[in-house]
PQR file of N, CA, C, O and H, with PARSE charges and radii, in Angstrom:
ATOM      1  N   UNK A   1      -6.353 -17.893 -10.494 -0.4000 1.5000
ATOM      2  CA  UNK A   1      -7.140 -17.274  -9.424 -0.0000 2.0000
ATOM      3  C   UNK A   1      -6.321 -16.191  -8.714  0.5500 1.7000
ATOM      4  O   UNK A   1      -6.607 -15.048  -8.357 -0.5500 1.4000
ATOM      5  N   UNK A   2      -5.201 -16.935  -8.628 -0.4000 1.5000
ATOM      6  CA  UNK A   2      -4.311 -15.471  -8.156 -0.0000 2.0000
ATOM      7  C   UNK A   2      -3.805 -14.122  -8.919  0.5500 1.7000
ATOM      8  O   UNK A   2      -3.377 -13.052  -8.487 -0.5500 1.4000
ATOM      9  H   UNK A   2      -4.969 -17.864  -8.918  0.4000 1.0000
ATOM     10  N   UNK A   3      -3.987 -14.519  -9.966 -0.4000 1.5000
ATOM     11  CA  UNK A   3      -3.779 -13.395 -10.835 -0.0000 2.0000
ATOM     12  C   UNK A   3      -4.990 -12.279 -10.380  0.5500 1.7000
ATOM     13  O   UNK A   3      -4.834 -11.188  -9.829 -0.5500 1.4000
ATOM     14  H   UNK A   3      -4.335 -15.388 -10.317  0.4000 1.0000
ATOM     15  N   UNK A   4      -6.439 -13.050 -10.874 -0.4000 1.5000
ATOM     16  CA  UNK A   4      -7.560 -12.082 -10.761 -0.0000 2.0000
ATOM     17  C   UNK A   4      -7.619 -11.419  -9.190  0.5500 1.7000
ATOM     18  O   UNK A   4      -8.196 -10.332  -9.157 -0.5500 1.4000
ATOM     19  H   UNK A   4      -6.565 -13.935 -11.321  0.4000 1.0000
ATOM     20  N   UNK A   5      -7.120 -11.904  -7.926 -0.4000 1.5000
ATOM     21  CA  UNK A   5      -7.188 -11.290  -6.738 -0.0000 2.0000
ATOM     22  C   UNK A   5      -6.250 -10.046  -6.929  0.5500 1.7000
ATOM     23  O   UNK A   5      -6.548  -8.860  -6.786 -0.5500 1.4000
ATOM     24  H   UNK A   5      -6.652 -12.788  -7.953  0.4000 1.0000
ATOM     25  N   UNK A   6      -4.921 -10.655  -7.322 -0.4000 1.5000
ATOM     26  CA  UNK A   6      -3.483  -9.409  -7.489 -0.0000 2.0000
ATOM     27  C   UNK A   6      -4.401  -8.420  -7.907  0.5500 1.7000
ATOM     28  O   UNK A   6      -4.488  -7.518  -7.075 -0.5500 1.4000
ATOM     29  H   UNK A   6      -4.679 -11.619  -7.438  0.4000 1.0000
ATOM     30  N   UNK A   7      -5.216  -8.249  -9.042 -0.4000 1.5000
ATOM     31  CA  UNK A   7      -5.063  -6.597  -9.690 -0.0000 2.0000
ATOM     32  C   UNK A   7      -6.061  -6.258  -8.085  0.5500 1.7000
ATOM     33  O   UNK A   7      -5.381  -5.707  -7.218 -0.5500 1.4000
ATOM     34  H   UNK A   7      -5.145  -8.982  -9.719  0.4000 1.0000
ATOM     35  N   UNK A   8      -7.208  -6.484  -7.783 -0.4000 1.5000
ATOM     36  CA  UNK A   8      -8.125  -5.285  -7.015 -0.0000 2.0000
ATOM     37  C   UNK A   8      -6.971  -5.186  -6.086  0.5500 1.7000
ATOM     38  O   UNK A   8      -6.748  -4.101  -5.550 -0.5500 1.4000
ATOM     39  H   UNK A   8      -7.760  -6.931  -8.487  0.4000 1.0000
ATOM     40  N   UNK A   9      -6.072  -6.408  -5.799 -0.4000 1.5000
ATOM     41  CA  UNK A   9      -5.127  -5.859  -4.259 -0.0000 2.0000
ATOM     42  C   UNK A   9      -3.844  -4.724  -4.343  0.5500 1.7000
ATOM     43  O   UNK A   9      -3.304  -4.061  -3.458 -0.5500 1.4000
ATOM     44  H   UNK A   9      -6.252  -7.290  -6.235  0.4000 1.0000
ATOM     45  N   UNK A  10      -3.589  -4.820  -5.951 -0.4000 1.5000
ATOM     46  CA  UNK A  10      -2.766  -4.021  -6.199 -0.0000 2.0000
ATOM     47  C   UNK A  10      -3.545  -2.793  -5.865  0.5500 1.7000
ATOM     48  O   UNK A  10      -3.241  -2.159  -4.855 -0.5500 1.4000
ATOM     49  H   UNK A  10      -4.028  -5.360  -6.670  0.4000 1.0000
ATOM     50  N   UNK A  11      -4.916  -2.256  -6.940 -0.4000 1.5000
ATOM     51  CA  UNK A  11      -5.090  -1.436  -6.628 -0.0000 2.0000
ATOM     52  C   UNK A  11      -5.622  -1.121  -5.044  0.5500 1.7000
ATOM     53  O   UNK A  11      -5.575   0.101  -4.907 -0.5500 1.4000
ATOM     54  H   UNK A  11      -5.163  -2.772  -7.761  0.4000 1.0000
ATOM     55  N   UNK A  12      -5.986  -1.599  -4.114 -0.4000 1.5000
ATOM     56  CA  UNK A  12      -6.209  -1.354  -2.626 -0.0000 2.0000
ATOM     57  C   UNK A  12      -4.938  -0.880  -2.253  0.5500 1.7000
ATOM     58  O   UNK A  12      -5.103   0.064  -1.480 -0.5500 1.4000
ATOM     59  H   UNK A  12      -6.024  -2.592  -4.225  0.4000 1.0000
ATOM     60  N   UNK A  13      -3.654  -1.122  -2.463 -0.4000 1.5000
ATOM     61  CA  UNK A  13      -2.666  -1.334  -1.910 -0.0000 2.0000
ATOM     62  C   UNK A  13      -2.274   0.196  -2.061  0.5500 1.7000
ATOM     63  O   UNK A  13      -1.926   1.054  -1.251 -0.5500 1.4000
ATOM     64  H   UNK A  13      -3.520  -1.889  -3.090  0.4000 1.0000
ATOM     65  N   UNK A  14      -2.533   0.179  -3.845 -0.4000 1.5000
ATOM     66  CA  UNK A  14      -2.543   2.007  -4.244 -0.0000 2.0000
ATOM     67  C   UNK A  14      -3.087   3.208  -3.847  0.5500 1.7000
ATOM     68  O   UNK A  14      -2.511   4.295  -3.874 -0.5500 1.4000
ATOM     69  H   UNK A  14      -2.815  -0.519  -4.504  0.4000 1.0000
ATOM     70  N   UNK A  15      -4.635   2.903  -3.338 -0.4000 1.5000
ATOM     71  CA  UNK A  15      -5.280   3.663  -2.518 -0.0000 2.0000
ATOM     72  C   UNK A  15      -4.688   3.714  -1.269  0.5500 1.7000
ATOM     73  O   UNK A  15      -4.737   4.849  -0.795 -0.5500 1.4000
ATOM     74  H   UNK A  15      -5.103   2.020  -3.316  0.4000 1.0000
ATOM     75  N   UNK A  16      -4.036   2.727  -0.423 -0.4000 1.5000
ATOM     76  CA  UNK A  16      -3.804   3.078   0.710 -0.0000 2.0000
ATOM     77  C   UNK A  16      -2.834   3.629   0.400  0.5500 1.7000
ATOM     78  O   UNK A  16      -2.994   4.731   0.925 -0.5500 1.4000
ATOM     79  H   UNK A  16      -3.996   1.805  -0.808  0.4000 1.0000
ATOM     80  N   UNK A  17      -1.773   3.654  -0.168 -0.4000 1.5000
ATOM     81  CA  UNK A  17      -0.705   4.189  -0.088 -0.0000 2.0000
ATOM     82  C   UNK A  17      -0.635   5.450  -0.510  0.5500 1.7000
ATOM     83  O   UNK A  17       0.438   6.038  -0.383 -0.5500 1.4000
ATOM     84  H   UNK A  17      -1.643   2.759  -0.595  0.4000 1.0000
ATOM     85  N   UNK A  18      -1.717   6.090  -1.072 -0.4000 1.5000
ATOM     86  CA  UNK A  18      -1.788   7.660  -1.722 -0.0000 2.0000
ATOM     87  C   UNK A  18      -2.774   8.483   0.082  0.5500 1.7000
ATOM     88  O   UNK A  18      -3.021   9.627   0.462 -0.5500 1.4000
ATOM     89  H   UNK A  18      -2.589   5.612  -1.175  0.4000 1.0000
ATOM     90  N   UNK A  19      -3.022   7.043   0.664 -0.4000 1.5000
ATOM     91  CA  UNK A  19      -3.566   7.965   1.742 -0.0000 2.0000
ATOM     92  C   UNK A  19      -2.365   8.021   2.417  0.5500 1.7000
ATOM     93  O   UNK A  19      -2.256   9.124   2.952 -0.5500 1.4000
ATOM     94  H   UNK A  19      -2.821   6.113   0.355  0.4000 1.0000
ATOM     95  N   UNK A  20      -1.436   7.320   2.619 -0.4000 1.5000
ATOM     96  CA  UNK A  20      -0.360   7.201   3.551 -0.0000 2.0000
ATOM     97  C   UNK A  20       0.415   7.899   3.611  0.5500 1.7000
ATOM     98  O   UNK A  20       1.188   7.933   4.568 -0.5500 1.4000
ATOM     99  H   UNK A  20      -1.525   6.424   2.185  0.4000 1.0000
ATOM    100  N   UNK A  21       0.483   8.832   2.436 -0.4000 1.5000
ATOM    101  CA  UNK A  21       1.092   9.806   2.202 -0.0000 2.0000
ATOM    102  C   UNK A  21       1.056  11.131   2.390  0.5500 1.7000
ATOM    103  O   UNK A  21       1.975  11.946   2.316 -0.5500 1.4000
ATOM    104  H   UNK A  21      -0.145   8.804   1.658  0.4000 1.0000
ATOM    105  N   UNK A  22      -0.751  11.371   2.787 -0.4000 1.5000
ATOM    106  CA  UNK A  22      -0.683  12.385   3.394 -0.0000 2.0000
ATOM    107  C   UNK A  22      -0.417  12.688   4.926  0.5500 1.7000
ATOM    108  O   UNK A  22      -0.544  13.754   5.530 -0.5500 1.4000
ATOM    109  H   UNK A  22      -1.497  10.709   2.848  0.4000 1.0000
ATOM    110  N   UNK A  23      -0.035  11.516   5.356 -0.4000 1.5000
ATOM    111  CA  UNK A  23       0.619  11.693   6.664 -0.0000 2.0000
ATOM    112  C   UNK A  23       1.944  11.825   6.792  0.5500 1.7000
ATOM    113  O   UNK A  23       2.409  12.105   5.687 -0.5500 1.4000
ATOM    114  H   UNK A  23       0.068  10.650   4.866  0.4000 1.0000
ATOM    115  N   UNK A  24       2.915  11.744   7.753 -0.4000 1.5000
ATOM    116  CA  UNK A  24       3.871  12.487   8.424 -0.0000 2.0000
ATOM    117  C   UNK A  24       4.857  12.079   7.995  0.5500 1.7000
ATOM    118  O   UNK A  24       5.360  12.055   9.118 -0.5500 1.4000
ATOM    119  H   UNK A  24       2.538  11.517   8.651  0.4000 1.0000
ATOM    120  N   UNK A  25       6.394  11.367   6.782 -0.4000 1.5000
ATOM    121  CA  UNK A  25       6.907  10.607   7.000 -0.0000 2.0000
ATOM    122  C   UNK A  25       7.223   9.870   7.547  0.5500 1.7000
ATOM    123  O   UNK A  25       7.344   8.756   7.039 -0.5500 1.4000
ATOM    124  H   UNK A  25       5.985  11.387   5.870  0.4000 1.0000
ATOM    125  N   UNK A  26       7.529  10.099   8.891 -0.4000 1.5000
ATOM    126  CA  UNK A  26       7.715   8.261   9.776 -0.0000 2.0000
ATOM    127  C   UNK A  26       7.142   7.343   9.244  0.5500 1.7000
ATOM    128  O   UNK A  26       7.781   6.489   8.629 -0.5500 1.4000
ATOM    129  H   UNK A  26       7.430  11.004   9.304  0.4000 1.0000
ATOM    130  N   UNK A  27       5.474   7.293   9.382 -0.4000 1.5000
ATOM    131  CA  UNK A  27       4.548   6.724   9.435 -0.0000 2.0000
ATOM    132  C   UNK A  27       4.274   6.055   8.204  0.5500 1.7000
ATOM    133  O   UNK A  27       3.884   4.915   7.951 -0.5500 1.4000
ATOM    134  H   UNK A  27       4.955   7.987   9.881  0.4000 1.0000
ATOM    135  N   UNK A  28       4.640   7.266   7.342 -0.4000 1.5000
ATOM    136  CA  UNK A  28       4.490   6.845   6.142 -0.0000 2.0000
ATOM    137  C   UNK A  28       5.687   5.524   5.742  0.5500 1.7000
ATOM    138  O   UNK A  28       5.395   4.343   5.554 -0.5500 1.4000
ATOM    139  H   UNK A  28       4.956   8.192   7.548  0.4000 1.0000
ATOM    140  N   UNK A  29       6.847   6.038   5.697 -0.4000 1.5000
ATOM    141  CA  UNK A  29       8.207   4.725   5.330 -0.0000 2.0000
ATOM    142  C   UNK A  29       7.948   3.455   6.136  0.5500 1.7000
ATOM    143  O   UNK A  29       8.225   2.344   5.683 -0.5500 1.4000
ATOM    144  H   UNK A  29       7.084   6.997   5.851  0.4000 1.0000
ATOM    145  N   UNK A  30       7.350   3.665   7.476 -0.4000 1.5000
ATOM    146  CA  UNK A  30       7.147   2.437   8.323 -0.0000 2.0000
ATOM    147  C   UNK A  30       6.030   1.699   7.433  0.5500 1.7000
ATOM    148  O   UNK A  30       6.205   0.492   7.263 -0.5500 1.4000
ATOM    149  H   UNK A  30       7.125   4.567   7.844  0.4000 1.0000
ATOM    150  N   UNK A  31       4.962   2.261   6.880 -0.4000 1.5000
ATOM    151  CA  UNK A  31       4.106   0.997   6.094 -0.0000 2.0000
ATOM    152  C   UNK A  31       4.188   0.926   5.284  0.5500 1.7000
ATOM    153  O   UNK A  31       3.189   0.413   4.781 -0.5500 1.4000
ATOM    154  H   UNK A  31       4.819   3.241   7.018  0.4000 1.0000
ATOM    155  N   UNK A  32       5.699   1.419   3.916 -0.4000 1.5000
ATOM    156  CA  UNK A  32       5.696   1.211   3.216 -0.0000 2.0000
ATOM    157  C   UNK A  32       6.630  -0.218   3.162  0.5500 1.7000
ATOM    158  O   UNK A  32       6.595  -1.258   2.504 -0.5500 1.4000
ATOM    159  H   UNK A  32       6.511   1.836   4.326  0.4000 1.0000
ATOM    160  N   UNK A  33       7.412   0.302   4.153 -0.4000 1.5000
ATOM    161  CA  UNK A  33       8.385  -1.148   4.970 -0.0000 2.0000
ATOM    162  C   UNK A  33       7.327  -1.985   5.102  0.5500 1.7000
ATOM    163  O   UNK A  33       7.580  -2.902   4.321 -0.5500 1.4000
ATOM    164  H   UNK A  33       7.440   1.147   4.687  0.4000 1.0000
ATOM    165  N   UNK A  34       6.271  -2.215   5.640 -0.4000 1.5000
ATOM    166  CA  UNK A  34       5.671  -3.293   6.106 -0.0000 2.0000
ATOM    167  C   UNK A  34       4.751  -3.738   4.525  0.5500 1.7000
ATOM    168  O   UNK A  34       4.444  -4.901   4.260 -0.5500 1.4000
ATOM    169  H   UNK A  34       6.065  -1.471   6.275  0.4000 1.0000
ATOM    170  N   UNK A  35       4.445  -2.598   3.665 -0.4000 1.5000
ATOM    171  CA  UNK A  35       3.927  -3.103   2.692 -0.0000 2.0000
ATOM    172  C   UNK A  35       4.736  -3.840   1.822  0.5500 1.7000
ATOM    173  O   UNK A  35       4.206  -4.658   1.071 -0.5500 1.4000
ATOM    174  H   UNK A  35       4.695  -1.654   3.879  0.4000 1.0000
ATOM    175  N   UNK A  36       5.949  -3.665   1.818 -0.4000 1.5000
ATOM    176  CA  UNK A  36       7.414  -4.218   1.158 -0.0000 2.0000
ATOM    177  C   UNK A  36       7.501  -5.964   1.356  0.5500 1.7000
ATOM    178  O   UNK A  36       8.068  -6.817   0.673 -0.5500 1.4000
ATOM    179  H   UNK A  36       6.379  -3.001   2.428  0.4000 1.0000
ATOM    180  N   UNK A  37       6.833  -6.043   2.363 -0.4000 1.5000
ATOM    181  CA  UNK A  37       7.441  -7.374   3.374 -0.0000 2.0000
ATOM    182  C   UNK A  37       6.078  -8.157   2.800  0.5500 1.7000
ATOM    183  O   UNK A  37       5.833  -9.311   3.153 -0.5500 1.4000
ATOM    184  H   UNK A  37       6.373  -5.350   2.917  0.4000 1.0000
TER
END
């Protein structure tokens, strides 16, 4: 069951993070830190 959740969260995780990027660095390393964790 956890397998089949991982992939859509991976990909959510990917979308956010291609948005996160079009913002400012700070902002960006701070949720990549928090996505890390």
């Amino acid at each position: 069951r956890r397998h089949r959740f991982a992939l859509p969260l991976a990909h959510t995780l990917d979308l956010n993070a291609g948005t996160v990027d079009t913002t400012p660095p700070v902002p960006a390393r701070h949720w990549r830190g928090t996505l890390s964790v």
